[in-house]
N, C-alpha and C positions, 0 to 999 in steps of 0.2 A: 313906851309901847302900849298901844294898846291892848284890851283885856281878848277883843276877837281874834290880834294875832296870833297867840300861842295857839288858839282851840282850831283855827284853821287849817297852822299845820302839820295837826295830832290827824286831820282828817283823812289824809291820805292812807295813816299808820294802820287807822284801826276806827277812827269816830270822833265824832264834835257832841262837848256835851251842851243840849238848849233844851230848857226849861225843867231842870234836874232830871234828864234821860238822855244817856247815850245813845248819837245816832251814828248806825254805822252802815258801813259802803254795801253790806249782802243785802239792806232790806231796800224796798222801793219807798216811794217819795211817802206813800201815806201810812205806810208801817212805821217807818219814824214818826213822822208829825204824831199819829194816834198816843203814842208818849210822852211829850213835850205837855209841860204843865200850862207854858204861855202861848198854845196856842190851838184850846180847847174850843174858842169861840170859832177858828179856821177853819176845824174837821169838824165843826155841828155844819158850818154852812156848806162845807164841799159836799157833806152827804146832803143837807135839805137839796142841793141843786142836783145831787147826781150825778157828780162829777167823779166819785171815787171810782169806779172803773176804767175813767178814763185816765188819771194818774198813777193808778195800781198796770197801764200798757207799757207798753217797751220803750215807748219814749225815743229820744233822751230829750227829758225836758228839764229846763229851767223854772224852779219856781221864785218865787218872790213873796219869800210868807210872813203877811202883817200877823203881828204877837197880840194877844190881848189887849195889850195896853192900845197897840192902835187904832183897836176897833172900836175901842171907848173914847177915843177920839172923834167920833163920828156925833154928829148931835141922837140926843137920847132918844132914844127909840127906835132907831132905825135898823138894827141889826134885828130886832125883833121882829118890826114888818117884814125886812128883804127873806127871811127865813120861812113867811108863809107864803104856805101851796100857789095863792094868785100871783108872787111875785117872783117863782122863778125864772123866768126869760129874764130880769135884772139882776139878780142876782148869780145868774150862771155867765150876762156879761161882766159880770163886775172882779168875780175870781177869775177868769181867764182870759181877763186882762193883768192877769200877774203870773200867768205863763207863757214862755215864752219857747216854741220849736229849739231842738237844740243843747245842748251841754255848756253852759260859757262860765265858764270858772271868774272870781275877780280879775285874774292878768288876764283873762280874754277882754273882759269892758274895757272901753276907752272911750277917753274922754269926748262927746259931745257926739258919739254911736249912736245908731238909732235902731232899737229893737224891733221887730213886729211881731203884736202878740197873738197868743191863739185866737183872741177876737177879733186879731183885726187891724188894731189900732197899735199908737205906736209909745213906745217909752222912748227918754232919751236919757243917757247916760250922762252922769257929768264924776269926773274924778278929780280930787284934792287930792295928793300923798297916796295914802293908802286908803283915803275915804271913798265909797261912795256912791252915790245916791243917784236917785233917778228923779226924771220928772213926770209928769205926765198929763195927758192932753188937757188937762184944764188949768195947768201950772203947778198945779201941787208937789209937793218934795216928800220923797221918802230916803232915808240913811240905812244902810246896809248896815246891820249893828252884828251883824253873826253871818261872817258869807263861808262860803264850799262847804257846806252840808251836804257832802258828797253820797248817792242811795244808787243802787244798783241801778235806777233808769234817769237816771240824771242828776241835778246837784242843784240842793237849797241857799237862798239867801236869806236870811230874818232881816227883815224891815219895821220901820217904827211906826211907819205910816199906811192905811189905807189908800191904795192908788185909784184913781177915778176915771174910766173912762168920758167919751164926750156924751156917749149913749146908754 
């Protein structure tokens, strides 16, 4: 079994714990994330773009939150530029395209589904078992490594990968 089954379903109970903080179902999507140790690099960029009000709404939204590590995945430098003032219209496409209208728990995805994100554009679902992972418009893969991070206006995924829209 893996290590995200059990924590996913504590979620329902009470909370999923990511990046050593309990995230629980009373607060909304950015009250948890601001906790989460791996995913510091996420809440610098939702607020350089201005997106935290629009996550802290009633939602229910789906999000799909790359962890630190996947942001360092990106070649060097690049989280640095997309975070300054010239390059917000990029970077506010770039986060939402990893949300998605809607509440979709894992058993809601299915295999080879096709998402459409608040940008726009589109993810597509693929599931192995109990895995799994998206693709997205340029082919890239991201693995759900921590899904139903369930928050009062919708419900987190942790992903390992930054997703890329086409634009």
């Amino acid at each position: 079994m893996s290590k995200s089954s059990p924590m996913a379903t504590s979620s329902a109970a009470g909370g999923v714990m990511v990046g050593g903080a309990m995230m629980t179902p009373d607060k909304d999507i950015v009250a948890n994330a601001l906790n989460s140790s791996e995913h510091t690099t996420l809440v610098t960029a939702v607020k350089a773009a201005g997106l935290v009000s629009t996550l802290q709404g009633t939602g229910p939204f789906t999000v799909f939150a790359p962890t630190n590590a996947a942001f360092d995945k990106l070649p060097a430098g690049t989280v640095q530029t997309l975070v300054e003032p010239a390059n917000k219209q990029q970077l506010t496409s770039i986060l939402t395209y990893h949300v998605v209208p809607g509440r979709y728990l894992a058993t809601d995805l299915k295999d080879g589904q096709q998402l459409t994100t608040v940008a726009g554009e589109t993810l597509t679902v693929m599931k192995k078992g109990n895995s799994v992972m998206l693709r997205d418009a340029k082919g890239g893969m991201a693995t759900v490594s921590i899904p139903n991070v369930v928050s009062s206006n919708g419900v987190t995924h942790v992903v390992d990968t930054v997703l890329m829209p086409t634009r």
